[in-house]
N, C-alpha and C positions, 0 to 999 in steps of 0.2 A: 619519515620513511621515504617523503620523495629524493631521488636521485636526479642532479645533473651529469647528462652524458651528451658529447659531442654539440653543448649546447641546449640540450631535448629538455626539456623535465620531465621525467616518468612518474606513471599513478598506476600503482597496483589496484586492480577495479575485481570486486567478489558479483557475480551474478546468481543469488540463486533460483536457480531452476526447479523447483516446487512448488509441490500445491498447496493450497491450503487446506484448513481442517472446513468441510463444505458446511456451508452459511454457521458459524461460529466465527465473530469477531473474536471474542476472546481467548481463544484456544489458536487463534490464526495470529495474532497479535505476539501474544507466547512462543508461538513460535517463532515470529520474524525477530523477534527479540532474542532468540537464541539464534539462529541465521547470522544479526546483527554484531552479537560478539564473537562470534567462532571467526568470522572475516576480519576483525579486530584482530582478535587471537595471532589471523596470520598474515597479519602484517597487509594488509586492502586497508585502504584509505575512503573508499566509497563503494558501496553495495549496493544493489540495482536487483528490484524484484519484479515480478512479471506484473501485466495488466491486470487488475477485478485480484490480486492475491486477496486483498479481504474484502468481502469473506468469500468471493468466487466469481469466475466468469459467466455471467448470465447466459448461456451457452441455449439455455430454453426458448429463448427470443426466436432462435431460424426456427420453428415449429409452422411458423407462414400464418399467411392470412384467410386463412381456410378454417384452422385449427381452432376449437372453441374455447375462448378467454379462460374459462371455468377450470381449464385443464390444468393451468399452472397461475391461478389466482394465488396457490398458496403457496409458490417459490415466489412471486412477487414481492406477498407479505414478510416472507421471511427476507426476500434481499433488501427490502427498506426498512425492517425491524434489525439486520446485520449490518447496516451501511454506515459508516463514521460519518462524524461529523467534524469540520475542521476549525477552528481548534475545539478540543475537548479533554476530556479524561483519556479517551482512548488516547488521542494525539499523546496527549502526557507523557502515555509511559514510553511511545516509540523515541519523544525527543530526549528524553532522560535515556535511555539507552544509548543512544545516537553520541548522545555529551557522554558521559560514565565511556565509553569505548571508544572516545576521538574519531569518530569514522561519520562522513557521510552521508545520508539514503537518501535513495529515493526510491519510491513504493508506492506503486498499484492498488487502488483501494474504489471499493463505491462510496461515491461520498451523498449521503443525504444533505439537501441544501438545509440551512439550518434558520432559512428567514421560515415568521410562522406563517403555519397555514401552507409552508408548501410542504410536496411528498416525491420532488424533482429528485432521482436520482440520477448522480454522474458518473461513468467512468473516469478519475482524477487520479496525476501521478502527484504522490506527495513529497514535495521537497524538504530536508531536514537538513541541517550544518551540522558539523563535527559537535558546535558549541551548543548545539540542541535546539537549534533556533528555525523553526517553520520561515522558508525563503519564499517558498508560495507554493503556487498548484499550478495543476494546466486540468481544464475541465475539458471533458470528450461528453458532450450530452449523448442518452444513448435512448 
């Protein structure tokens, strides 16, 4: 799909602008999976999804340091019980999509670290190749 013009090489680039389905990895996954081909579909080479798309932007955090822990204990648990891990199952299906529709992503996700004994989670953009291959991450600890 890329074009040479005057020299240039152009890259049709998809962004989607959506939410996710709030703290559901898997319904958020599904959907960037459909995101992922529809950009395929039209002719985008690489898609590009927002920050925290799975399973959400921890958006609870500016609550301050006033606010008592207890209040959103239980968005916590749920953002490290919704948080991928990289590689996994989850990853799987994004790179198998990624390959199966020639296109490459990159995608916003909380990533739980996956050495044991930790519960570190990151804001991390996840990199994928057309060929379904994890290029790497960029970790934002948060």
């Amino acid at each position: 799909m890329s074009k040479v013009l005057g020299g240039r090489e152009k890259v049709k680039v998809a962004v989607a602008q959506a939410s996710p389905v709030f703290m559901d990895k898997d319904k958020t996954i599904e959907k960037a999976c459909t995101f992922i081909k529809e950009a395929s579909d039209n002719g985008a080479e690489l898609i590009a999804f927002p920050e925290a798309f799975i399973p959400t932007y921890p958006a609870y955090y500016t609550v301050g340091y006033e606010t008592n822990p207890h209040e959103w204990t239980e968005y916590m648990i749920a953002l490290q019980d919704n948080a991928i891990q990289i590689p996994s199952e989850d990853t799987e299906r994004l790179r198998e999509q990624a390959r199966s529709c020639d296109i490459h992503v990159v995608l916003g996700c909380n990533e739980l670290d996956g050495r044991n004994g930790s519960q570190t989670v990151y804001n991390s953009l996840l990199y994928i190749s057309r060929e379904g291959k994890i290029l790497g991450k960029h970790r934002k600890l948060m």
